[in-house]
KENUBA-141264 format. One record per residue: residue number from 1; residue in one letter; x, y, z of N, C-alpha, C, O in turn. Coordinates in steps of 0.1 Angstrom, whole numbers, always signed. Example, Ala and Ser with C-alpha at 12.3 -4.5 7.8 and 13.67 -1.06 7.14 Angstrom:
KENUBA-141264
pt i=1&aa=a&nu=+132&nv=-57&nw=+78&cau=+123&cav=-45&caw=+78&cu=+132&cv=-33&cw=+78&ou=+142&ov=-33&ow=+85
pt i=2&aa=s&nu=+128&nv=-22&nw=+71&cau=+137&cav=-11&caw=+71&cu=+129&cv=+0&cw=+79&ou=+134&ov=+11&ow=+80
This chain:
KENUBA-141264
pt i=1&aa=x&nu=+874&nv=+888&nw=+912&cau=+885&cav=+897&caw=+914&cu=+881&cv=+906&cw=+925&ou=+871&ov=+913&ow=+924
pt i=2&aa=x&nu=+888&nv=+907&nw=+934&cau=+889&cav=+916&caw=+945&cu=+897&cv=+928&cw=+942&ou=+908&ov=+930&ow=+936
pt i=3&aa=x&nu=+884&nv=+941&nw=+948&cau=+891&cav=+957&caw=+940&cu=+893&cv=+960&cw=+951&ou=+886&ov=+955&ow=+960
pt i=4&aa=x&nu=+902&nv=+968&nw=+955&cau=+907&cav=+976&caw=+964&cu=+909&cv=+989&cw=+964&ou=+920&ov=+991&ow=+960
pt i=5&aa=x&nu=+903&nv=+1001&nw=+967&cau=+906&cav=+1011&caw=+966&cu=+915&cv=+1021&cw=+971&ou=+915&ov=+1024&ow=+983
pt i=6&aa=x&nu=+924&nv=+1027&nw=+964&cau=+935&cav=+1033&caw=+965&cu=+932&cv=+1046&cw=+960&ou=+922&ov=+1051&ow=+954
pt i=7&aa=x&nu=+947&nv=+1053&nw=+965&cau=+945&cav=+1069&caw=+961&cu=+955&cv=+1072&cw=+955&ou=+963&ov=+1071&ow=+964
pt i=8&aa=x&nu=+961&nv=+1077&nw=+944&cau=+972&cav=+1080&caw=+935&cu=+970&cv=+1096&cw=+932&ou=+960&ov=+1103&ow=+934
pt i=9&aa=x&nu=+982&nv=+1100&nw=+928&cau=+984&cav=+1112&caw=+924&cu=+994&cv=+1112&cw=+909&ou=+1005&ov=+1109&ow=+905
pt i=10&aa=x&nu=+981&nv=+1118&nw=+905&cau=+984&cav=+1120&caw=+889&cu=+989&cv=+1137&cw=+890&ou=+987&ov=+1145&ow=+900
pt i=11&aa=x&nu=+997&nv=+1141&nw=+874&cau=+998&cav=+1153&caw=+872&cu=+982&cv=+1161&cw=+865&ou=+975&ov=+1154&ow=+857
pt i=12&aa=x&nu=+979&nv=+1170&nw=+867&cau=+964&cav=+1171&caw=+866&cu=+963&cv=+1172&cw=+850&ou=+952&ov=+1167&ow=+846
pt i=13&aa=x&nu=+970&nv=+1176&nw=+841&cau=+969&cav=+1173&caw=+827&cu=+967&cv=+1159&cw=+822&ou=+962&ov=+1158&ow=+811
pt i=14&aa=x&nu=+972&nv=+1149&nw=+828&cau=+974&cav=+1134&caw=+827&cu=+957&cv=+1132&cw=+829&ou=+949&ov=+1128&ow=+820
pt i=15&aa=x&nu=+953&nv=+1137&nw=+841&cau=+941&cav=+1133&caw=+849&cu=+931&cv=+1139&cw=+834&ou=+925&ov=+1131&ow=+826
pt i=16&aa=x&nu=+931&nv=+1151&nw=+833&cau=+924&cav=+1157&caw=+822&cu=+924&cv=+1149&cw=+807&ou=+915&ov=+1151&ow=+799
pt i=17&aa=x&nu=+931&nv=+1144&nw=+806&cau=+934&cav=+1137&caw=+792&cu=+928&cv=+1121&cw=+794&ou=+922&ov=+1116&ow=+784
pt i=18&aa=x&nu=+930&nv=+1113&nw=+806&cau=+923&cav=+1100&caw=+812&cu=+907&cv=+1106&cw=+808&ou=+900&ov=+1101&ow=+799
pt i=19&aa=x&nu=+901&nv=+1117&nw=+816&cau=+886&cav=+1121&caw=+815&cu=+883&cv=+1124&cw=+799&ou=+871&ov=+1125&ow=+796
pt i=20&aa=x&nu=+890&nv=+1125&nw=+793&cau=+884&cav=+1130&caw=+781&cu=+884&cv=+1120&cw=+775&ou=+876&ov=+1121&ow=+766
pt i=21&aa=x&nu=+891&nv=+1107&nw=+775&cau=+892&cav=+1093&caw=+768&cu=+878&cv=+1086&cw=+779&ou=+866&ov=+1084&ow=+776
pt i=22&aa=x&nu=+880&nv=+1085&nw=+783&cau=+868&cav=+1075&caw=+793&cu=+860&cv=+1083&cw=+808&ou=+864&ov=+1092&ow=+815
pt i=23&aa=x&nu=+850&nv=+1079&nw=+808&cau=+843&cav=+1084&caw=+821&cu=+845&cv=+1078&cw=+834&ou=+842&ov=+1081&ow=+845
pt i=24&aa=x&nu=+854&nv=+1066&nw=+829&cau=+860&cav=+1055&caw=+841&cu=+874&cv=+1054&cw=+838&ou=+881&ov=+1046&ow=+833
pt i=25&aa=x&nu=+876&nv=+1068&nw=+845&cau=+894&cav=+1065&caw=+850&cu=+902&cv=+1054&cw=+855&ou=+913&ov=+1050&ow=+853
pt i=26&aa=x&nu=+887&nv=+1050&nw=+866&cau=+899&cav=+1038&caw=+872&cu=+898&cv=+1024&cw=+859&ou=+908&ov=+1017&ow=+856
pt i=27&aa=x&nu=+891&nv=+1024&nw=+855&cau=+890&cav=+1014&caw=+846&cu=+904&cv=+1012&cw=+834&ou=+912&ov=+1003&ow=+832
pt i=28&aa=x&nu=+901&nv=+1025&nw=+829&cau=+909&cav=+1033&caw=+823&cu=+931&cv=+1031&cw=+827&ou=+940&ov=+1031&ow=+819
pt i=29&aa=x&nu=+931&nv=+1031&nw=+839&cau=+942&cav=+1035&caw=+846&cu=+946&cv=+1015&cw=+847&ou=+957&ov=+1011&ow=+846
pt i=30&aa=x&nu=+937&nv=+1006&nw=+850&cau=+936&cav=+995&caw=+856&cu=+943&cv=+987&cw=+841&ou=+954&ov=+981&ow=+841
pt i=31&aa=x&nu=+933&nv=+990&nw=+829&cau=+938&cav=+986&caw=+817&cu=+954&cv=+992&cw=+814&ou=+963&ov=+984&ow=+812
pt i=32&aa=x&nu=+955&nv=+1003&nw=+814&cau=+971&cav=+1008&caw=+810&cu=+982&cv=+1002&cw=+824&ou=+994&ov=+1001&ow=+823
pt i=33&aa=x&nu=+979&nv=+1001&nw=+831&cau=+989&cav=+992&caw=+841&cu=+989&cv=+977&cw=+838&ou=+999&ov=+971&ow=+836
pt i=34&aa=x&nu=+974&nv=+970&nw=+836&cau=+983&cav=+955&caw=+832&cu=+988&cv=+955&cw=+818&ou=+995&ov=+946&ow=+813
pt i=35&aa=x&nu=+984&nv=+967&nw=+810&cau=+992&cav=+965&caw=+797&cu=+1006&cv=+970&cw=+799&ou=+1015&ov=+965&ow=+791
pt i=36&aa=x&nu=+1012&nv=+980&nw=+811&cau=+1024&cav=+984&caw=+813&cu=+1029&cv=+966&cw=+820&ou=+1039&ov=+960&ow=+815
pt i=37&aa=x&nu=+1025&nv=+962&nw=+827&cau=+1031&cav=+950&caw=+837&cu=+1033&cv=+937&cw=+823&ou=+1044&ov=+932&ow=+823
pt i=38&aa=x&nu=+1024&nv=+934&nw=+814&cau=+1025&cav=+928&caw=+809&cu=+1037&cv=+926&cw=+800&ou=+1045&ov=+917&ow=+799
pt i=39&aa=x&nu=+1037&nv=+940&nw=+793&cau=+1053&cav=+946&caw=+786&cu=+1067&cv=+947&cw=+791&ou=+1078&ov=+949&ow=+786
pt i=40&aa=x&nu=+1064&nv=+944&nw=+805&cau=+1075&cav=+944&caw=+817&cu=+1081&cv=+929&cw=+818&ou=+1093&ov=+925&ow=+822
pt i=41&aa=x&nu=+1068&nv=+922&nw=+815&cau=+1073&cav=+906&caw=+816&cu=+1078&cv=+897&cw=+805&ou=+1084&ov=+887&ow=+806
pt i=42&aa=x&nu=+1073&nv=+905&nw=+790&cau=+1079&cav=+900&caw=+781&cu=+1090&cv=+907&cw=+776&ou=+1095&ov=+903&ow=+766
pt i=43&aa=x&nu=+1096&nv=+920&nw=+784&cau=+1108&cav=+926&caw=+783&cu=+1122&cv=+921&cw=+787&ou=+1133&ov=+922&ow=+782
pt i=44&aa=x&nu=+1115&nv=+913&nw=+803&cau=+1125&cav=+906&caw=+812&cu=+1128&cv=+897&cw=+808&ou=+1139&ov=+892&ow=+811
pt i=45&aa=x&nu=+1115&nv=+888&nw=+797&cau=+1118&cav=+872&caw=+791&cu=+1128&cv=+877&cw=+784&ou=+1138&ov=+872&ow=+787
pt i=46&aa=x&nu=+1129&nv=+886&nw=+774&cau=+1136&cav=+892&caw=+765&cu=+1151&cv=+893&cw=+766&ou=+1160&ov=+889&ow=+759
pt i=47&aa=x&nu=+1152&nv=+900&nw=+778&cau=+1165&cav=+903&caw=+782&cu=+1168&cv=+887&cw=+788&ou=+1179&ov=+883&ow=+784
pt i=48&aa=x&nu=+1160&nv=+879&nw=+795&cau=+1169&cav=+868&caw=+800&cu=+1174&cv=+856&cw=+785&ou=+1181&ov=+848&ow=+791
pt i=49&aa=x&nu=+1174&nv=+854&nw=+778&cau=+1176&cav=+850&caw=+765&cu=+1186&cv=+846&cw=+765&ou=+1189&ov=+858&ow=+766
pt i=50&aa=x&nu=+1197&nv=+840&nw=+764&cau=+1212&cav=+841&caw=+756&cu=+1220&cv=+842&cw=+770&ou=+1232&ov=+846&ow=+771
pt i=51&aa=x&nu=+1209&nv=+839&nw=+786&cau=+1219&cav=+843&caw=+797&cu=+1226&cv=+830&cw=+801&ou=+1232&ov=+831&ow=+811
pt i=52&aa=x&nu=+1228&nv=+818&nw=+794&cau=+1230&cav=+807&caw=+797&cu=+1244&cv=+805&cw=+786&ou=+1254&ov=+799&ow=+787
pt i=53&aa=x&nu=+1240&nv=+813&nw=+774&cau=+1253&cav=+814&caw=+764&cu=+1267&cv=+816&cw=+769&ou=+1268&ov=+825&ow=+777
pt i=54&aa=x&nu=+1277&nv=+810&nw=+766&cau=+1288&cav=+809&caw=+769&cu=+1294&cv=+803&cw=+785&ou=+1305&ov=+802&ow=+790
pt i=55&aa=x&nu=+1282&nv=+798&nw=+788&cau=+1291&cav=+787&caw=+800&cu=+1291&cv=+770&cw=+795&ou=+1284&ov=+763&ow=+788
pt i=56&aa=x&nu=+1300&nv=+769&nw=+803&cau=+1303&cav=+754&caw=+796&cu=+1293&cv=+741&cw=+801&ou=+1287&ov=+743&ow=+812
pt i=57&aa=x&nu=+1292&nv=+732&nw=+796&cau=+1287&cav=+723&caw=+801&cu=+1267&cv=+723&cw=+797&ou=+1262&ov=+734&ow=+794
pt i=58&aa=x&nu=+1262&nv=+713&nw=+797&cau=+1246&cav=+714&caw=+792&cu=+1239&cv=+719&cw=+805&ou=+1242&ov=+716&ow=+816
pt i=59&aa=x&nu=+1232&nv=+726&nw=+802&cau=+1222&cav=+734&caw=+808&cu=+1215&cv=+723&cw=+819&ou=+1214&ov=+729&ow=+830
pt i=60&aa=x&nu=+1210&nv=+714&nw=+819&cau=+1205&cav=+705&caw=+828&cu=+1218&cv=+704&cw=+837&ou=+1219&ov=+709&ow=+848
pt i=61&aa=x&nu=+1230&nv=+697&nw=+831&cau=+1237&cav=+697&caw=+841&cu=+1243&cv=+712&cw=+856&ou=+1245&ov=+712&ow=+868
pt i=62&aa=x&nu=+1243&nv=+721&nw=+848&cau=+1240&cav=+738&caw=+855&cu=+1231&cv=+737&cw=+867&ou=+1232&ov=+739&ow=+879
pt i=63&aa=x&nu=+1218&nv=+732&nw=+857&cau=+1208&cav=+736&caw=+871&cu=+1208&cv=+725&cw=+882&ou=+1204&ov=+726&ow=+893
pt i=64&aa=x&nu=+1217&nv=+711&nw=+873&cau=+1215&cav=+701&caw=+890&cu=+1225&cv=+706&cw=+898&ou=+1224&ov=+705&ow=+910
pt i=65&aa=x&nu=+1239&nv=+713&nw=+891&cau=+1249&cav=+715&caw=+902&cu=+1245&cv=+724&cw=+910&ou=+1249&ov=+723&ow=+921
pt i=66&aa=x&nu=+1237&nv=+733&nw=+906&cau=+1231&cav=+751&caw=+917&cu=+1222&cv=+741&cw=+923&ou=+1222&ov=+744&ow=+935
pt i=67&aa=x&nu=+1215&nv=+732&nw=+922&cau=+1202&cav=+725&caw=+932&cu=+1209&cv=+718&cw=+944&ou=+1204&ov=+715&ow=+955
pt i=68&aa=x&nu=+1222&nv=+716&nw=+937&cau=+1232&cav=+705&caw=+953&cu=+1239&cv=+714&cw=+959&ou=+1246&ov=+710&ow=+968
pt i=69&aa=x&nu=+1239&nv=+729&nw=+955&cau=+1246&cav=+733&caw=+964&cu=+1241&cv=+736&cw=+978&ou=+1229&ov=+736&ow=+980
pt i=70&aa=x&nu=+1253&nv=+739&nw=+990&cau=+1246&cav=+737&caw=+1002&cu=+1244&cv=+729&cw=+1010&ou=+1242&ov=+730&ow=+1023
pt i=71&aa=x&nu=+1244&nv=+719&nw=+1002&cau=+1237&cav=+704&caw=+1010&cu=+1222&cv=+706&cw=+1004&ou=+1214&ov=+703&ow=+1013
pt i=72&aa=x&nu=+1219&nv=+709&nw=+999&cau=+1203&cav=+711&caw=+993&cu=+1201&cv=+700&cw=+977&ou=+1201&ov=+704&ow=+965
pt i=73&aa=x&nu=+1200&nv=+688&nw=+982&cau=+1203&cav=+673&caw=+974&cu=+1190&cv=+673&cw=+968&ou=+1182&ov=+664&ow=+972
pt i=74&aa=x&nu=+1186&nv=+683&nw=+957&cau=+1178&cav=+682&caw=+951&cu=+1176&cv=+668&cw=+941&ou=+1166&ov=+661&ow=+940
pt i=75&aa=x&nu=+1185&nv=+667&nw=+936&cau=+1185&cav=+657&caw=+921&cu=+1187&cv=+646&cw=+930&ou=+1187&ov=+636&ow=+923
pt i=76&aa=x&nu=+1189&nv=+641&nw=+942&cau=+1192&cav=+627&caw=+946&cu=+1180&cv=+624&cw=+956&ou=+1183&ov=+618&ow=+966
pt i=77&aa=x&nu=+1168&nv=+627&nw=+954&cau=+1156&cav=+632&caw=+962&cu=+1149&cv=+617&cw=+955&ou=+1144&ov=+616&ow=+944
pt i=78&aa=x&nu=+1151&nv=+607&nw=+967&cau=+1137&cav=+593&caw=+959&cu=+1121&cv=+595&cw=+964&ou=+1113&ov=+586&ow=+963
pt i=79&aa=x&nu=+1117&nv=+605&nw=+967&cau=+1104&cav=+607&caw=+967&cu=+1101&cv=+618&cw=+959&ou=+1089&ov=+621&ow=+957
């Protein structure tokens, strides 16, 4: 993993309450963002759910018609 170092601005009580839990803020700050990103992605799985409900026709058929639109002949592709 490649770290990059960056500069953020916390409110200084936030900063104070990070120091008092851990001596490694960034560590600290690295864990609560993939756990915020993570909750972001099973939120959106969440919400997309039931987004296929109420249109007609089988769901395979849906995605070949959006793949031909255009002229973009996905489903008739022999290689």
């Amino acid at each position: 993993m490649h770290l990059v170092k960056t500069s953020i601005t916390l409110p200084d009580d936030l900063l104070l309450e990070a120091r008092s839990m851990s001596r490694n803020v960034s560590g600290l700050i690295t864990e609560a963002l993939r756990e915020y990103i993570r909750q972001r992605k099973v939120q959106k799985a969440l919400e997309s759910f039931g987004s296929w409900k109420g249109r007609e026709g089988d769901s395979v058929d849906l995605v070949n018609n959006l793949r031909t639109e255009e002229g973009r002949d996905y489903v008739g592709r022999t290689h």
